[in-house]
C-alpha positions in Angstrom: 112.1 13.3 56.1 109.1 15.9 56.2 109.4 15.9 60.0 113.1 16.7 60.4 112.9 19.3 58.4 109.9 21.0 59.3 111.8 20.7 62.8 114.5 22.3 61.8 112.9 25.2 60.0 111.1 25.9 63.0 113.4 25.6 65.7 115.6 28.1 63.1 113.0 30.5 62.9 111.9 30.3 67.3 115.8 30.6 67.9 115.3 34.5 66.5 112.4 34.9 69.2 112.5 36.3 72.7 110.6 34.7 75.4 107.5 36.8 75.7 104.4 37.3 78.2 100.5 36.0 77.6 97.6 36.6 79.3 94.7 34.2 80.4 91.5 34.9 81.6 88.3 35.6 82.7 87.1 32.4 82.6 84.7 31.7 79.8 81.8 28.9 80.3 81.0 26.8 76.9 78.5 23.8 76.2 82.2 22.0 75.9 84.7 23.0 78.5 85.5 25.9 81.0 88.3 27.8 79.6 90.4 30.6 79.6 90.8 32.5 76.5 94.2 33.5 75.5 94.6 37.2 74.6 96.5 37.2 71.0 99.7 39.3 71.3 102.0 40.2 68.4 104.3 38.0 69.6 102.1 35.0 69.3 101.2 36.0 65.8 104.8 36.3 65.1 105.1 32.5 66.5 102.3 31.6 64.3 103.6 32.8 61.3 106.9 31.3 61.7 105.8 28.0 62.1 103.8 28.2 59.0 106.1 29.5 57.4 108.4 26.2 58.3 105.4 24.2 57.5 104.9 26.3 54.0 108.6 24.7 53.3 107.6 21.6 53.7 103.9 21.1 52.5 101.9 23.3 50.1 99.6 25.7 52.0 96.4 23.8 51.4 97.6 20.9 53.8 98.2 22.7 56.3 95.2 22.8 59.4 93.3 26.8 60.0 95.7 28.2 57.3 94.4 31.7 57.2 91.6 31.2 60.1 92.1 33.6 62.7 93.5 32.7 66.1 91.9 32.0 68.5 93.8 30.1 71.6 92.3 29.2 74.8 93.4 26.7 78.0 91.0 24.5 78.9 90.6 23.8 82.2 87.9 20.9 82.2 85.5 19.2 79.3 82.2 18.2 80.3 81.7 14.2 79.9 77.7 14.7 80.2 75.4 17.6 79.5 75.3 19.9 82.1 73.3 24.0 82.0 76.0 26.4 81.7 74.0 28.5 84.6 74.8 26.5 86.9 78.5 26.2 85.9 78.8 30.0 85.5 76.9 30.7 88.9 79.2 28.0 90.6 82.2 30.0 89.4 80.8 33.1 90.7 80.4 31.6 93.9 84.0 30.7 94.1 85.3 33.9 93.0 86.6 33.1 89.8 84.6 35.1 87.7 87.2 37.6 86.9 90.2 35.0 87.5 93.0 35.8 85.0 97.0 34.8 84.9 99.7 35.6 83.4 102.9 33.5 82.2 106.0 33.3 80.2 106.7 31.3 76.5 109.9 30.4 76.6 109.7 27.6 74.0 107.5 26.1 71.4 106.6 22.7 71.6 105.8 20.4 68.4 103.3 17.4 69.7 101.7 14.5 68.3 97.8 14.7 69.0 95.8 11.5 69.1 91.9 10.9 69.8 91.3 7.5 71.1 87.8 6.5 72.7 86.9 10.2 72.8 90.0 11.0 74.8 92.9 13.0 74.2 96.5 12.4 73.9 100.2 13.7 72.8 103.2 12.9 73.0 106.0 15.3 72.6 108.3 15.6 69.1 110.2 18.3 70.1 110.9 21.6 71.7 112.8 24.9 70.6 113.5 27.4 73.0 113.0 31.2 72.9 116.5 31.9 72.7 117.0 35.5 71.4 117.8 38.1 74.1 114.7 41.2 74.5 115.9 44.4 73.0 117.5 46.6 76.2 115.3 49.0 77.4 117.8 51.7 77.7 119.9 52.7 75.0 124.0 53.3 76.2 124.7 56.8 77.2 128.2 58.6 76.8 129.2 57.4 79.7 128.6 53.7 79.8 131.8 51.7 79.5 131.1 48.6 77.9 133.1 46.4 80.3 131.6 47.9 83.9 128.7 49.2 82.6 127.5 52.5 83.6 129.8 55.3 85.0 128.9 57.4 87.1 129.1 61.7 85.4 132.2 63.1 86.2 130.8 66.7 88.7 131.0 69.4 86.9 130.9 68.4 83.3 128.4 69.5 80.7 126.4 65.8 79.5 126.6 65.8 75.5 123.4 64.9 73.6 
């Protein structure tokens, strides 16, 4: 019962969400893994706080996992299985010319996942998905002269534009 509806609330709250851009990168070398950090956009906040606030309708706040910790999101590319100097890791990235390696990529939906540790491994399974649906704000507001069926019209020569 706690699951459908914290489904629900979420995907009611992501519906209201465009899709939206993030940014990866440079590489950052850890005792752990090689990873690229994930720069925190408004838009990603706004995520966040929408699926706590679907969580907050379901559980009380002190259940919930980081309430309150700030964000900070990352895509790992690998996970060391034995200790290795981070020198070498870094200098080996250098080497390949990934030192300043950065992407970028579009969210256009939110995933809910089931995360499981077994025998130090990692696993998930998906629970479901709501897409970004809402359409960005236009970038140009409509002038006099658009017509809302064909778009804009060309000025007619000679006439004065109105502000």
């Amino acid at each position: 019962m706690h699951l459908a509806a914290l489904v629900s609330g979420a995907r009611d709250l992501l519906a209201e969400l465009a899709p939206f851009q993030l940014a990866f990168g440079p590489p950052e070398v850890t005792a752990e893994t090689i990873r690229l950090p994930v720069t925190v956009s408004g838009e990603l906040l706004r995520v966040r706080a929408d699926l706590t606030d679907a969580l907050t309708e379901v559980w009380i706040r002190e259940r919930i996992p980081d309430f309150g910790e700030p964000l900070r999101p990352y895509l790992a590319l690998a996970h060391t299985t034995h200790p290795s100097p981070v020198r070498e890791i870094r200098t080996a990235l250098a080497e390949d010319g990934f030192t300043d390696f950065a992407l970028d990529d579009t969210v256009s939906s939110v995933s809910m996942v089931e995360l499981r540790c077994e025998d130090g491994r990692y696993d998930w399974s998906d629970i479901s998905t709501a897409q970004l649906l809402c359409e960005p704000d236009p970038v140009v507001e409509q002038s006099l002269f658009d017509d809302p069926l064909f778009g804009p019209v060309r000025h007619p020569i000679g006439s004065a534009r109105r502000s």
